[in-house]
N, C-alpha and C positions, 0 to 999 in steps of 0.2 A: 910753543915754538912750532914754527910752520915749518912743514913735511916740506924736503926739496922734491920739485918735482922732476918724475920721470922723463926718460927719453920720448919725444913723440914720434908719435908712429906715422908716417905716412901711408894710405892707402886709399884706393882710387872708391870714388862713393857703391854704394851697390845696383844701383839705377845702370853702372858702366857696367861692373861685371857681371850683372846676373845671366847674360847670356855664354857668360866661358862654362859655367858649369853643368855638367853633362845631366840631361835629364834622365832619370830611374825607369826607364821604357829598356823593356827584353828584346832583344835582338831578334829581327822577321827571318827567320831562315828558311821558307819559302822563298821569300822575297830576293834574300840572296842569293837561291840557283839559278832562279829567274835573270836573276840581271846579270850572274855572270857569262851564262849560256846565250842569252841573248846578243851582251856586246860584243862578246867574242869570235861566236861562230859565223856573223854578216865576214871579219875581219877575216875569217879562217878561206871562207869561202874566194872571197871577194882575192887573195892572192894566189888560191888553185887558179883560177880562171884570168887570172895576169891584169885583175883589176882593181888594185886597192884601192882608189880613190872612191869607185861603188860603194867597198866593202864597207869604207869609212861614212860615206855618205847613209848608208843603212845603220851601219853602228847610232850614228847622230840621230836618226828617226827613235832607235831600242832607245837611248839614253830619255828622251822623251816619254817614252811612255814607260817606262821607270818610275821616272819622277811623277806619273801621273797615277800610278798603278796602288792607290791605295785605299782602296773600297773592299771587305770582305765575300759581300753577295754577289755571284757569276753575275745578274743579269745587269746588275748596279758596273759591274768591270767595265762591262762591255758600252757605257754612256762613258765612263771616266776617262778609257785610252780610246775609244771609236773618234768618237766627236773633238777632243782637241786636234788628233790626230788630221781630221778634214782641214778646220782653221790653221794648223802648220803646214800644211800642203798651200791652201791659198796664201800664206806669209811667204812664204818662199818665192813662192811663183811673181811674187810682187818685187819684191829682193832682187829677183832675177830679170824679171823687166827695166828697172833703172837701174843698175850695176853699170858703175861708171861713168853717170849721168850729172855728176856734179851737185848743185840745188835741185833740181828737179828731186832727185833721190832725199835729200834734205824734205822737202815738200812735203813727198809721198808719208815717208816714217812718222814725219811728225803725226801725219794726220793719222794713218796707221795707231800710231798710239792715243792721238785722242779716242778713236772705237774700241780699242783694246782696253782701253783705261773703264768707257763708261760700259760694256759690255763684262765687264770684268765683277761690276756691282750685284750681280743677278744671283750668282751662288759657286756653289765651290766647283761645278765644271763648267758654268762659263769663265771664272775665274783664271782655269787651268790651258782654256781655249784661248781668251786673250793672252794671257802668258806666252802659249807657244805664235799664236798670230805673228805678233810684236818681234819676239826672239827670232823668227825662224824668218821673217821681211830685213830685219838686220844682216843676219847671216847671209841671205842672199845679194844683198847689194854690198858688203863689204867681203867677198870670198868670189873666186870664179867657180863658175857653176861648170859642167860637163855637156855639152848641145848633144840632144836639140834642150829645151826649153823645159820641158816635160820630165828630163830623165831625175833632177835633183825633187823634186816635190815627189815622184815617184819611191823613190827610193827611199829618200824618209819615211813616207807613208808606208813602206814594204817593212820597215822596223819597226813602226809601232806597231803594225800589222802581228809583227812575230812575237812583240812581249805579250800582245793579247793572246792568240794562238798560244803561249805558254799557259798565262793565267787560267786560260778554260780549259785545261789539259784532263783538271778532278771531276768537272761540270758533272758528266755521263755517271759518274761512280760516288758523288758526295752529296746532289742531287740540290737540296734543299737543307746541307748540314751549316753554311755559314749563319742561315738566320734561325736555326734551334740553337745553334751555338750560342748565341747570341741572346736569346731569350733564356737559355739556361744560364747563364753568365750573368742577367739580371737579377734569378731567384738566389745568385751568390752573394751579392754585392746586397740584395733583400737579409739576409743572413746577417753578414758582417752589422749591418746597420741594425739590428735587432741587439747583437751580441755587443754594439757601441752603445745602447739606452741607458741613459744618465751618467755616460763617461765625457769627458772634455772631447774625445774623438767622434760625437754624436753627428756634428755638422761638417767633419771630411765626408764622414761614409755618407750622409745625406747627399751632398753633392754628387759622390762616384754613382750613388743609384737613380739621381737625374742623369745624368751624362749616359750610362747604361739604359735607362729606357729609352732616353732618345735616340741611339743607334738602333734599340731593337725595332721600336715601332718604325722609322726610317727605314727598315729593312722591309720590315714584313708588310709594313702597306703597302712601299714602293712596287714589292714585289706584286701584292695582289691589284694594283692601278695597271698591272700591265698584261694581268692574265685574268677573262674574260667567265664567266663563270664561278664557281666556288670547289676551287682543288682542295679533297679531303685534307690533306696535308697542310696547307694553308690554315686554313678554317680550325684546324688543331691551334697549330700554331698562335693562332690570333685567339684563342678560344685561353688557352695558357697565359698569354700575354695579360691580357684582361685582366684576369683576377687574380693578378698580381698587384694590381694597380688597389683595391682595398687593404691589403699588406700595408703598400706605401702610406697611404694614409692612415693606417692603425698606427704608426712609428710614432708619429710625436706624441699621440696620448701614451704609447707606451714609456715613452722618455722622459714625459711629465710626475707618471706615476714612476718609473724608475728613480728619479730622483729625491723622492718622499718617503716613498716606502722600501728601498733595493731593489737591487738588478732582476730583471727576470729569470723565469728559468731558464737553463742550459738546455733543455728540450726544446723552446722551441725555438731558436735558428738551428737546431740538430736538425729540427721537421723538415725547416725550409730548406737547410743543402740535401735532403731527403728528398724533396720534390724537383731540386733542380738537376740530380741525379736521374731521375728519373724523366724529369725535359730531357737530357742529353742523353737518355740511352733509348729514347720511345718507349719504356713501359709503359705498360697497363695495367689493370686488375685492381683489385680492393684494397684502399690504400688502410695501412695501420697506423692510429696515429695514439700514442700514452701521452695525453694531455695533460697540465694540474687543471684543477677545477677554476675554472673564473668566479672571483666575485665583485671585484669592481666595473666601472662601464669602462676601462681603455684596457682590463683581459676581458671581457666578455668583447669587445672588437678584435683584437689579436684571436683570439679564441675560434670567434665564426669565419673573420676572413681566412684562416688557416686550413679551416677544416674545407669553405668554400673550394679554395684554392687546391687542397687534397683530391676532390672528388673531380673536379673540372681537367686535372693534371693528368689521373689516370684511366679518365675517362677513353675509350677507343675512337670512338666515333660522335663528334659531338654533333648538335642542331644544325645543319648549314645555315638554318633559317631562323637561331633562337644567337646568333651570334654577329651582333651591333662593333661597328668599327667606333671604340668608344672617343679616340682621337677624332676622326673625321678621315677622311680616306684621300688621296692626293685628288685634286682637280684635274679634269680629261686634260691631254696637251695643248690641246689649240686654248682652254681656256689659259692653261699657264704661259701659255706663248705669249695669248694678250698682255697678261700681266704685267709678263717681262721687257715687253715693247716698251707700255706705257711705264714702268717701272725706269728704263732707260733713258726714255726719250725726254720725261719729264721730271725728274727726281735732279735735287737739287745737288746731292751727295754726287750721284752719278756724272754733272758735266762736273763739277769742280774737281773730282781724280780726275778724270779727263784730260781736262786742261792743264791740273800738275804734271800730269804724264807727259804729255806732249811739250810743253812747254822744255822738260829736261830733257827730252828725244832729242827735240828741235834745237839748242844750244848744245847738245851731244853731238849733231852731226854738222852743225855748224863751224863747231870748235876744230872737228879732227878735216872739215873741208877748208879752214883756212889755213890751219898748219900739221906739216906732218908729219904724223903720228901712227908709229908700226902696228899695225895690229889694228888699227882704227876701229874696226865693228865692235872691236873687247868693248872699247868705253861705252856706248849704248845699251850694249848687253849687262854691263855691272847694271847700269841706270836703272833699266827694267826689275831686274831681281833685288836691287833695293828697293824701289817704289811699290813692290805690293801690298795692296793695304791691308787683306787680310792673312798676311804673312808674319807682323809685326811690326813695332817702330821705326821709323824710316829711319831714325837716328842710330838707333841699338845696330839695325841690320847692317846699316855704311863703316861701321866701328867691327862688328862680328866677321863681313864680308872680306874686310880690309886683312883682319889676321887673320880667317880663315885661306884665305888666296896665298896671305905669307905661306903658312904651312904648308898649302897644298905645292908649291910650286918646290919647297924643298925636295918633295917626293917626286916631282917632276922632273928638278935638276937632275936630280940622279937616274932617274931613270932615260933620260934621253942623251944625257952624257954618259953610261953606261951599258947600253944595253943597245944591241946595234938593229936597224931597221928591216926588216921581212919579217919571219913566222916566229921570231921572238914575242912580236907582237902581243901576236896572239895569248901568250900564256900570263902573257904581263896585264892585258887587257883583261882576262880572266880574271884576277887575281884583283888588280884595282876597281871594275866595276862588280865584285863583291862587296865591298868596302862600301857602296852608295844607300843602299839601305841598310844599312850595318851602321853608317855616324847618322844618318839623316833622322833612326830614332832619339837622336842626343843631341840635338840640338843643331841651328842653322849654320853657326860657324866649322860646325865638325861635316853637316854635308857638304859646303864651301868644300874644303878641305879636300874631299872627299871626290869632290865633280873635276877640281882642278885638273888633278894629270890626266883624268879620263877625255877632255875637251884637247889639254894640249895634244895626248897623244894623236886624234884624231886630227886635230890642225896640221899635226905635222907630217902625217899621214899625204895631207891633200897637198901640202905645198913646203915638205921638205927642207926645212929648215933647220930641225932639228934644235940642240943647244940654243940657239939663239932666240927661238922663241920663249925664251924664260923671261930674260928679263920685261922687252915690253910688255908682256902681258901685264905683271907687275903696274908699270909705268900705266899702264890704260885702265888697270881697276883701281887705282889711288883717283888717275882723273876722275873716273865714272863716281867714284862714291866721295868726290870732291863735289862735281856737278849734282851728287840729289843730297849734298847737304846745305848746300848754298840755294839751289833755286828751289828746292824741293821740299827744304824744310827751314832755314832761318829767317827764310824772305817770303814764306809763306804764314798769311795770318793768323791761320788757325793752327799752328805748331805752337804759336805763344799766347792764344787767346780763347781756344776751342774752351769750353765748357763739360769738363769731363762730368759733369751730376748730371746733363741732359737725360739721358737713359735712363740713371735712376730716378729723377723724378717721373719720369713715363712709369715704370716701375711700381712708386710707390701709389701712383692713381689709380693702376689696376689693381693695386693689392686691395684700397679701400673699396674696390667695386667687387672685388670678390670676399669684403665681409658683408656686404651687403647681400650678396647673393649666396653666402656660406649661411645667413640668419634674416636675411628676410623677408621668408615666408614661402619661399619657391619650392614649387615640389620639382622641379628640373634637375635630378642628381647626374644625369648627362652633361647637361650645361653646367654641371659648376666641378665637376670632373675636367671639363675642359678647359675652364678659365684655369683652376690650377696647374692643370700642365702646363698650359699654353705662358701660366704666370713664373713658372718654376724655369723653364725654357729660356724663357726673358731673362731672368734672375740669372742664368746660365752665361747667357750672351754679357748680360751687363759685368757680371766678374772676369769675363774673358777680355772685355775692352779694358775695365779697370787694371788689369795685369800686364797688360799690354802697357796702358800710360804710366804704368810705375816704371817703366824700364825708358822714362823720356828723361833729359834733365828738367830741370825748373825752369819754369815754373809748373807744367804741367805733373811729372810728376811728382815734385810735391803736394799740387792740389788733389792729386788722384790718390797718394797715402792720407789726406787731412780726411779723404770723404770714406775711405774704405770700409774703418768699424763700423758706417752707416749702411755699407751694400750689407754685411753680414746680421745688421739689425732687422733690414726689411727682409731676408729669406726667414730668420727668426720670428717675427710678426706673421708669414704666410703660416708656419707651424703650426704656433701657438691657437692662431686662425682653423685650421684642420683640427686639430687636437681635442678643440672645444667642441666642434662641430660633430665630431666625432663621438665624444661625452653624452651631447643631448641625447643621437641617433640611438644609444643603448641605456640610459635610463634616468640621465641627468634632466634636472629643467631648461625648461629654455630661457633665457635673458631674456632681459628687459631688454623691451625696442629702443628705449630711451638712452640706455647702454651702449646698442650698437651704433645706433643714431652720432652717438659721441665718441666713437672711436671713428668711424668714419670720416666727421670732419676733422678730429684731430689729423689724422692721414692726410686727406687729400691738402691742410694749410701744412702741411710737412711741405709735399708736393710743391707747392706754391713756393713757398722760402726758396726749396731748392733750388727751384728755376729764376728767383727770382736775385739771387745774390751767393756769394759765395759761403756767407754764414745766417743762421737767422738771428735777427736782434729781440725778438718777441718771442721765449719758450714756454707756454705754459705746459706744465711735465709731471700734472697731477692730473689724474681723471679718477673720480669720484664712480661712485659705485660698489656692489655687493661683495665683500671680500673674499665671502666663501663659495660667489658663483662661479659660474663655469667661465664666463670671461675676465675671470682676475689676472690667470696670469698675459692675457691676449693684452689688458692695462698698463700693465708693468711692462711688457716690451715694448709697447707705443710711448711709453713715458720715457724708457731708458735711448730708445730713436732720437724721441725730443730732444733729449739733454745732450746727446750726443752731435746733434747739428746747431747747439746753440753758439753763442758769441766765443766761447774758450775753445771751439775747436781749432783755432791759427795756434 
């Protein structure tokens, strides 16, 4: 007899909600004195002196460089709020020239956001520069500005001005502690990933100690591309960093033999938070290290690179001249400038945001110049912070934005129907732009949320309306995240047709070039140091887009869940890759060329399916070879790849 069935349940798919739930990120409470003292005190000022619209007008520059203020290293601060902060200055001043101007003003913006869009592709502060460009050229042609001309770009600029002035408050007294922090934070995260060898949790901690090296070495190069010389401290620093980097590659053979023979010992990630203790406090001296005895080749690698790592760690003063930037060190600026030109000017990614961008500016201020609409600049301004590309899914963010605005405007009803206009302000202003990096660690809809009343209250500030600005704002971000989902994303092609494996098949061609270059015969351990970064890096970016397209609907991401287990297979092939390579260097043999030979081209025709259709129809998912060599299990994950992208993957 058939079981009656149960009640069904309705619930919305998870692609919808995965952005309600708060992400497991600690609350910056630097960050939150920063921003409270900042938005605050322009306000506190700005009514001694019988000028609040200044004081608001400052507030709105702090609010900016808030949102831009999140780089750890002084020197790295001062690029992230300096420089957007000039491009909001010149948005403004644009703003303020056609304010009022009808299409003219329509014109301008659009085109405004076509540079803002393709300028935007370059990195995370030109990203944060077009942001404020865009944003702050709207502001000004939908708000009156204060004459002369100068005064409103100023005075933003005098805000972002102050949160920097906050940020480098420690500069004089912490010196060079962001990027030891940093590097000591990697020899943790080296740790964990030791103490995960041969657990299911092998491949999180693997990932947090790519993510971890790439901030540190971002730090410590950036820093030394901008100071001239070789500063003792530096030179440590990078001298620490280094040989860490044979750690990381001892890990997979360590993981390999973990799983064969049991976990290692509990000494040695005791060693390594032993050594990152000692990053982080600057010891020195003779380090003591109670080893067990290595007898296989992947502890006889844990073994040396430890002890390497020991001696380099507590070393006082290392070689200035025995110490190789094993990454590569940033290119002068002018050459990066080029880059970035040509990167702009001709990158094909670059016009096509562009033109998305503009295109919804363009019918954003189209829309609010034929009929009208309170609050009119809201709607462009939603447009813009939905449309960023490396912010998230245009679709997730117009859905998160939408209920995040609800909430926040809650907060705002009440606070503008409650809480009456002068030096109340202030403490309310206090209090609410604490809150902006406090939700904005938790996700997009919670800093929504979170910017809302801080924006009204300062709207209202300047043009006194009070209560009544609740609701259009409302009415202008349902339009705005109406307009970037219709032109922005369902009438746009590549929302239904992008090819989310692009990247991985990039991916998986480098992976086979660095088996070639892990076993074929190079004595270049510099260069094949770097293809794995450089490969692991990639592998980084590629899971961060795939996360991103999970959170699309379908078709994309469904196609982006069908390819997934295949991203986590090729970070597993680069392993297995290391692992081996690792085996030979301490006493294993070396494969047969014929061996490598054939894992390669099995990869790079991976590569090829991938690109070349959504599934392959031809998997051959045996490769033949030594069972007991050192490329068995590199076989086995090239095989389990294969089958994994065959026809049964729909």
């Amino acid at each position: 007899m058939a079981r009656p069935a149960g009640p069904v349940r309705l619930s919305p798919p998870a692609w919808l909600t995965a952005g309600f739930r708060p992400a497991p990120a600690p609350i910056p409470w630097a960050a939150v004195g920063r921003s409270a003292v900042a938005l605050s005190v322009p306000l506190a000022v700005g009514l001694a002196v019988g000028r609040p619209a200044y004081g608001a007008l400052v507030s709105m520059g702090a609010l900016s460089g808030v949102i831009g203020d999140t780089a750890d290293a002084y020197r790295m601060r001062i690029f992230n709020i300096a420089v957007p902060q000039f491009f909001g200055a010149v948005g403004v001043t644009l703003g303020t020239v056609v304010f009022g101007h009808g299409w003219v003003a329509v014109a301008v913006l659009t085109l405004v956001a076509l540079v803002s869009g393709m300028i935007s592709s370059i990195g995370a502060v030109a990203s944060v520069s077009g942001l404020l460009l865009l944003l702050n050229s709207v502001v000004g042609a939908g708000l009156p500005m204060p004459d002369p001309w100068w005064t409103a770009p100023l005075l933003l600029t005098l805000g972002g001005l102050f949160v920097l002035l906050l940020s480098l408050l420690g500069w004089p007294l912490r010196g060079a502690a962001p990027e030891r922090s940093a590097v000591a934070a990697t020899y943790r995260s080296v740790a964990e990933l030791y103490e995960a060898t041969g657990a299911d949790s092998y491949d999180e901690k693997r990932q947090a100690v790519t993510a971890s090296l790439n901030q540190s070495y971002d730090l410590v190069l950036a820093r030394r591309a901008r100071q001239h010389g070789r500063a003792p401290s530096l030179v440590r620093l990078l001298a620490q960093l280094n040989v860490v980097i044979p750690l990381v590659e001892a890990a997979p053979a360590a993981h390999l033999r973990a799983q064969l023979y049991g976990p290692l010992s509990a000494t040695i990630p005791a060693a390594v938070r032993e050594l990152a203790d000692a990053v982080d406090e600057g010891r020195t001296g003779a380090p003591v290290l109670d080893l067990p005895t290595p007898e296989r080749p992947a502890e006889k690698a844990v073994d040396h690179a430890l002890r390497h790592a020991a001696a380099v760690v507590h070393k006082a003063e290392p070689d200035p001249y025995n110490v190789d930037d094993r990454l590569g060190r940033p290119a002068a600026l002018r050459v990066r400038a080029r880059r970035a030109t040509r990167a702009v000017l001709f990158s094909e990614a670059s016009w096509r945001y562009g033109l998305r961008l503009a295109l919804c500016i363009g019918l954003a201020q189209a829309l609010v110049s034929l009929i009208a609409v309170p609050r009119s600049y809201w709607v462009a301004l939603t447009v813009t912070f939905v449309m960023k590309p490396d912010f998230g899914s245009v679709f997730s963010r117009a859905v998160l934005r939408a209920f995040g605005t609800a909430a926040g405007l809650l907060l705002a009803a009440l606070v503008l129907a409650e809480v009456p206009r002068g030096w109340w302000d202030v403490p309310v202003m206090c209090v609410l732009a604490a809150l902006i990096p406090a939700f904005s660690a938790k996700g997009y809809a919670f800093q929504t949320a979170a910017i809302t009343p801080v924006i009204l209250l300062l709207s209202d500030t300047l043009n006194q309306q009070g209560f009544d600005l609740v609701m259009p704002r409302l009415y202008d971000s349902l339009i705005g995240c109406g307009i970037a989902l219709i032109a922005g994303y369902l009438l746009w092609p590549e929302s239904w047709h992008a090819r989310v494996g692009d990247r991985l098949a990039d991916a998986v061609s480098d992976t086979a070039a660095y088996v070639t270059c892990a076993f074929g015969g190079s004595e270049d351990q510099g260069g094949r140091l770097r293809a794995r970064r450089k490969l692991y890096r990639d592998l980084s970016t590629v899971r961060s887009e795939f996360q991103r397209a999970l959170t699309e609907p379908p078709p994309t991401g469904t196609r982006a869940a069908a390819w997934w287990p295949l991203v986590v297979a090729v970070e597993r092939i680069v392993d297995a890759t290391t692992a081996a390579r690792i085996r030979v260097n301490h006493g294993a043999p070396d494969p047969d060329p014929a061996e490598v030979t054939a894992v390669e081209r099995e990869l790079r025709e991976l590569a090829q399916g991938i690109r070349a259709s959504d599934t392959l129809v031809e998997v051959r998912s045996e490769l033949p070879g030594d069972e007991n060599g050192v490329l068995a299990p590199l076989r086995q994950e090239v095989s389990a790849a294969r089958a994994i992208a065959g026809p049964d993957l729909r």
